[in-house]
C-alpha distance (Angstrom), angle and dihedral (degrees) to the residues before:
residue distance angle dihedral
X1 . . .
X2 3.59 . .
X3 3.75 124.1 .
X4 4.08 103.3 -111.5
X5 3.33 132.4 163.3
X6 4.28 130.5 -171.3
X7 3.89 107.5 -140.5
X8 4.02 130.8 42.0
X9 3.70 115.5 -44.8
X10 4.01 83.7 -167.2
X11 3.73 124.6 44.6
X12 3.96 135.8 -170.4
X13 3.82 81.5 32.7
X14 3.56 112.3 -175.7
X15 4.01 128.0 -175.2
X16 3.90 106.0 -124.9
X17 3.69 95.8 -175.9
X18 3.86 133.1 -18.8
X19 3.97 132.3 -157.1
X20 3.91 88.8 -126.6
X21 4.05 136.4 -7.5
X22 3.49 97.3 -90.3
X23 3.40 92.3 65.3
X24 3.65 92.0 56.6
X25 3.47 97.7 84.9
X26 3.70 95.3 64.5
X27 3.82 96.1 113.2
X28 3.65 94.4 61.5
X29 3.59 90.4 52.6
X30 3.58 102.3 44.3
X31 3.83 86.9 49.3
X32 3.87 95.3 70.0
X33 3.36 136.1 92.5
X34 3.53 95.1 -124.1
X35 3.71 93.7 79.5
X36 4.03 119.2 86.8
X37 3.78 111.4 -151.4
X38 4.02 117.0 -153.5
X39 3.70 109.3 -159.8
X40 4.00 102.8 -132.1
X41 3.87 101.9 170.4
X42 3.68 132.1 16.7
X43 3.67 117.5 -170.4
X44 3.39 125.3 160.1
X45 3.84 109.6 -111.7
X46 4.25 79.2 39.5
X47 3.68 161.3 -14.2
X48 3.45 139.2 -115.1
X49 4.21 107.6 -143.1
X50 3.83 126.8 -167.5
X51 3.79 107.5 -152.6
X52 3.45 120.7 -169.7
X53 3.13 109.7 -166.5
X54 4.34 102.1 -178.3
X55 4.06 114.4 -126.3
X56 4.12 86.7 10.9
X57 3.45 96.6 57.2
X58 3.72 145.8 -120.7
X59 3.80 118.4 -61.5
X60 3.44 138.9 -167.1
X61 3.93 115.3 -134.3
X62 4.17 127.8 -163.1
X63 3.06 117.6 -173.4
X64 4.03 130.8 -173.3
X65 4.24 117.4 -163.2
X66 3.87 107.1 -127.0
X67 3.81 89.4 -131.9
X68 3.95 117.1 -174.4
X69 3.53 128.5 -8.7
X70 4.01 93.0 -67.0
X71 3.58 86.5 56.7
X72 3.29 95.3 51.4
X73 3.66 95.8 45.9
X74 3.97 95.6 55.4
X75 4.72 86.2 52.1
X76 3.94 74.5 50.3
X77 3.73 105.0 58.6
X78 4.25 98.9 18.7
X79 3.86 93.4 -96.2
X80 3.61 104.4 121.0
X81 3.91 130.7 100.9
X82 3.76 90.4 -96.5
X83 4.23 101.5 54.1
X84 3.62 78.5 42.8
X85 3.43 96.2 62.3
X86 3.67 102.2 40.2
X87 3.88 84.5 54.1
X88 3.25 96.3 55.1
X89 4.32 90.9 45.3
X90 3.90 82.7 52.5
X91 3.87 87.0 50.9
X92 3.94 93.8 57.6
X93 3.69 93.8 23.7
X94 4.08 84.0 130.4
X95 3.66 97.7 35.7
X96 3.89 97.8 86.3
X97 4.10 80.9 -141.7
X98 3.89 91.3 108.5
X99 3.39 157.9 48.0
X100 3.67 98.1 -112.3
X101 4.57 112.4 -143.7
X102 3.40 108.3 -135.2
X103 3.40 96.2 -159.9
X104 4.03 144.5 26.5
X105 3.93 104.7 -143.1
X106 3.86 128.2 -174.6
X107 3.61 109.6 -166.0
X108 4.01 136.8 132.8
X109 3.48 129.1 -101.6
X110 4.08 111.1 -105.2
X111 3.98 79.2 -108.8
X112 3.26 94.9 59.7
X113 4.17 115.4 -109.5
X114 3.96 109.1 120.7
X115 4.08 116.5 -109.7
X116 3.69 133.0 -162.7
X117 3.79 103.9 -145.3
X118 3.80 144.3 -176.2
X119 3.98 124.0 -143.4
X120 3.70 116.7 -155.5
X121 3.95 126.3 174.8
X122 4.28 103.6 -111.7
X123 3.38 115.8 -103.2
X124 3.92 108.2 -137.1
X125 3.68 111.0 -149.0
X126 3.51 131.7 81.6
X127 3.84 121.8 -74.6
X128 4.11 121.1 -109.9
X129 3.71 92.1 -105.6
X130 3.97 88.1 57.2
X131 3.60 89.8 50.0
X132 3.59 107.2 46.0
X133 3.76 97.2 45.5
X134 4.30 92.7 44.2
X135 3.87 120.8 127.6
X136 3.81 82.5 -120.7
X137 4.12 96.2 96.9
X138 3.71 87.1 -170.6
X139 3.70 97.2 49.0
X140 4.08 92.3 45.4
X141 3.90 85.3 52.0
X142 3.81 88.1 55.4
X143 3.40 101.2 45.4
X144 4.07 83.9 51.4
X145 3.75 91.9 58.4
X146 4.09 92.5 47.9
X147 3.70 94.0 55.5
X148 3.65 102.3 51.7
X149 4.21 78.9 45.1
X150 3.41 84.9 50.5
X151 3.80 98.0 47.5
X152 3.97 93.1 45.3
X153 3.70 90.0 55.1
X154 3.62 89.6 44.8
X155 3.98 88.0 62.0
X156 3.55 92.7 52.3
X157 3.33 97.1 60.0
X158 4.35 77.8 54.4
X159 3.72 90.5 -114.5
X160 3.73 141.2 121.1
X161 3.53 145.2 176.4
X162 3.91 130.8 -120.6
X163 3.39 95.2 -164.7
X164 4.10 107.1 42.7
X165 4.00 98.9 158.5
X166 4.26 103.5 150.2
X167 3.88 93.4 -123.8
X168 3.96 81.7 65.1
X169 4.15 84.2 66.7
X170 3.34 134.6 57.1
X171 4.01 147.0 -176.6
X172 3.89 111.7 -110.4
X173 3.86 82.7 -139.0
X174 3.96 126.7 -45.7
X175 3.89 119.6 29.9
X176 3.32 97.2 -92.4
X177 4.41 133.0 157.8
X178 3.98 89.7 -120.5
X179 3.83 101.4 32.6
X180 4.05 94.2 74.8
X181 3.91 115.9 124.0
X182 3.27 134.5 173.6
X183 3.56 115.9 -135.7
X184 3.64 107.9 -172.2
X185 3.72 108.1 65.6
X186 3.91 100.8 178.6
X187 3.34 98.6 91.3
X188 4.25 105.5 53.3
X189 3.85 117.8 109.0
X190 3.39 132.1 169.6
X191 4.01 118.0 -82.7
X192 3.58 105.9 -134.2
X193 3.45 100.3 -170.5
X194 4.08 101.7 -51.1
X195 4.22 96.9 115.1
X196 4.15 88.6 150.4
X197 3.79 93.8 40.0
X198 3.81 95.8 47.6
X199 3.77 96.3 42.1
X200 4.02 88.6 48.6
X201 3.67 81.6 60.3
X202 3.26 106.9 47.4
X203 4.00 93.3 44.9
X204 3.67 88.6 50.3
X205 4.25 93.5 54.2
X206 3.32 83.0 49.8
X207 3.86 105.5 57.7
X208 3.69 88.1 29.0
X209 4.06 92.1 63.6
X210 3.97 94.4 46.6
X211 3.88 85.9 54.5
X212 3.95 97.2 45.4
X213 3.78 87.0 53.7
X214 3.66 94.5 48.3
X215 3.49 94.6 -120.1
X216 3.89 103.0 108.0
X217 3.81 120.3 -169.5
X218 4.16 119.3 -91.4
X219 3.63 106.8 -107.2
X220 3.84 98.5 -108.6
X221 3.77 88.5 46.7
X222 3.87 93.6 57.7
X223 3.51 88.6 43.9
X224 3.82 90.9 51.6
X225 4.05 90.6 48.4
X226 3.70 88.9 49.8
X227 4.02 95.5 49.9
X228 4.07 91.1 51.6
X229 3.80 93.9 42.5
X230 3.46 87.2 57.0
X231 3.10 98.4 42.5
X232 4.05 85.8 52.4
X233 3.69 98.7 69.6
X234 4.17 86.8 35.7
X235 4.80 117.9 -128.2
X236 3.65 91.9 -81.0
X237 4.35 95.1 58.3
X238 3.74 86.7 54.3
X239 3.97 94.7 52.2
X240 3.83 79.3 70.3
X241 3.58 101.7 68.5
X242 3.75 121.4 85.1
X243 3.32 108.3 -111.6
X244 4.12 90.2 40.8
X245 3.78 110.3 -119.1
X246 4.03 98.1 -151.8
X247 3.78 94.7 158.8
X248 2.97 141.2 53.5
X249 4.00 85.0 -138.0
X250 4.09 81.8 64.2
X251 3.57 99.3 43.7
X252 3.66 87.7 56.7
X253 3.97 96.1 50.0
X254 3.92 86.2 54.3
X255 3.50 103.1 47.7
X256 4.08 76.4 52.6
X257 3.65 91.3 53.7
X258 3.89 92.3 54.7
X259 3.40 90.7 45.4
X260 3.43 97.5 63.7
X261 3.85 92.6 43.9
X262 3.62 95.5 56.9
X263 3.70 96.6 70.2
X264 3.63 137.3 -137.2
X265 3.91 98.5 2.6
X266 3.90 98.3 -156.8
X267 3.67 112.6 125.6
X268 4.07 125.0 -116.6
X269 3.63 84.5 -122.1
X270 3.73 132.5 21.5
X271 3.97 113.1 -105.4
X272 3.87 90.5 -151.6
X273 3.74 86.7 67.7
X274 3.59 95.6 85.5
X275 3.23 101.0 46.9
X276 3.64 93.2 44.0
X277 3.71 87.6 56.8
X278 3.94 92.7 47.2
X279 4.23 88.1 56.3
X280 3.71 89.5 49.7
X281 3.84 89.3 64.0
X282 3.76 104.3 36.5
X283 3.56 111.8 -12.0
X284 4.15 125.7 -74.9
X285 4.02 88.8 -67.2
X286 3.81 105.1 27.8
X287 3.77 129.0 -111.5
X288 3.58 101.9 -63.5
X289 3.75 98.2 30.5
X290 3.72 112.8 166.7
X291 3.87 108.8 -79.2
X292 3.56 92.8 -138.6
X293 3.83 89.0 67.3
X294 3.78 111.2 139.5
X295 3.92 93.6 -155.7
């Protein structure tokens, strides 16, 4: 049973910023008690909320606790994990890379500690983990080839992400090459120059997650990842590593290596949750999911 609620998780809310002016009225309609708010995530310096708020919408909510006086100084002057986010959406806004926020909120929790949070509209297909480890072979093979497509385009737009586990994107409804988000802005930075380096990364977060949740890739679904991450930073990036990754044969034995070095791979909490929690209300995709939905 998911953890719902009737009446405003968040009160006092207050829109920061917002992409556009009709998204400036968000406040007054997350302050009603029309909305129902599904707890997805609950972590300890913040939650993620899914508010469904009827003939508005369903949004996703993070939230980050302004703990302490330095955590109330970053809410203060935009430097917390929240503005940075939104930046960053506003930053690819026209990419088609993200989930764009529409709004910057500051609000308190219905408990009373004061949050910093992000609203963004919920996308309503299934995330990347879902799809690459489905019974569907052809579907997991698919959803291979859109994230290294994803990841190449992510470089050309000379950014990358720390923090590139595939329940951190989603599908903005069927499994599709261009519908590919990613949801969970807080880990992007800029590139700088490190192509090899940051796709390494990102490949590696991705095999590690499948692994931690005990559902490792199919064979010819890792080996389809592997050919369109490497194709992502393109031969001539990879020549600049140390240890020369000139194949894609080689890439794949080091993202192996790392692999193994990290650790035990399962995750402090259990990325199924969420969506577990979001089929308890309306099914896995909501109501009115998009028909086209491949899942």
């Amino acid at each position: 049973m998911a953890d719902w609620r009737r009446g405003p998780a968040l009160t006092n809310v207050r829109v920061v910023k917002a992409i556009d002016a009709k998204h400036a009225n968000l406040a007054e309609l997350l302050s009603t008690s029309d909305v129902r708010w599904t707890a997805l995530v609950e972590q300890p310096r913040g939650d993620v909320w899914l508010a469904d708020a009827r003939s508005a919408g369903r949004w996703i909510i993070k939230s980050e606790r302004s703990i302490g006086s330095k955590g109330r100084w970053r809410s203060a002057f935009g430097r917390g994990p929240r503005a940075k986010a939104y930046r960053w959406g506003q930053a690819l806004s026209t990419s088609s890379l993200v989930a764009v926020p529409a709004a910057l909120l500051a609000a308190r929790e219905a408990d009373g500690p004061r949050v910093e949070a992000t609203i963004t509209p919920e996308l309503r297909g299934p995330t990347l983990l879902e799809a690459l480890t489905h019974e569907d072979i052809d579907i997991a093979r698919h959803a291979a080839e859109y994230a290294g497509n994803h990841a190449q385009r992510l470089l050309a737009q000379n950014v990358w992400n720390r923090d590139h586990k595939p329940s951190n994107l989603a599908f903005d409804g069927a499994v599709e090459r261009d519908r590919l988000r990613l949801v969970d802005l807080d880990g992007l930075r800029p590139l700088a120059g490190r192509e090899h380096r940051a796709v390494l990364r990102m490949l590696v977060s991705m095999v590690i997650e499948t692994l931690g949740v005990g559902r490792p890739l199919e064979p010819t679904v890792r080996w389809r990842l592997d050919h369109a991450f490497y194709n992502a930073a393109g031969p001539k990036g990879w020549e600049l590593l140390d240890d020369e990754i000139n194949s894609i044969e080689r890439l794949t034995s080091r993202v192996d290596q790392l692999v193994a070095g990290h650790g035990d791979p399962t995750p402090k909490r259990d990325p199924f949750e969420a969506e577990r929690r979001r089929a308890a209300i309306s099914g896995a995709f909501g109501d009115d999911a998009d028909p086209g939905h491949t899942l």
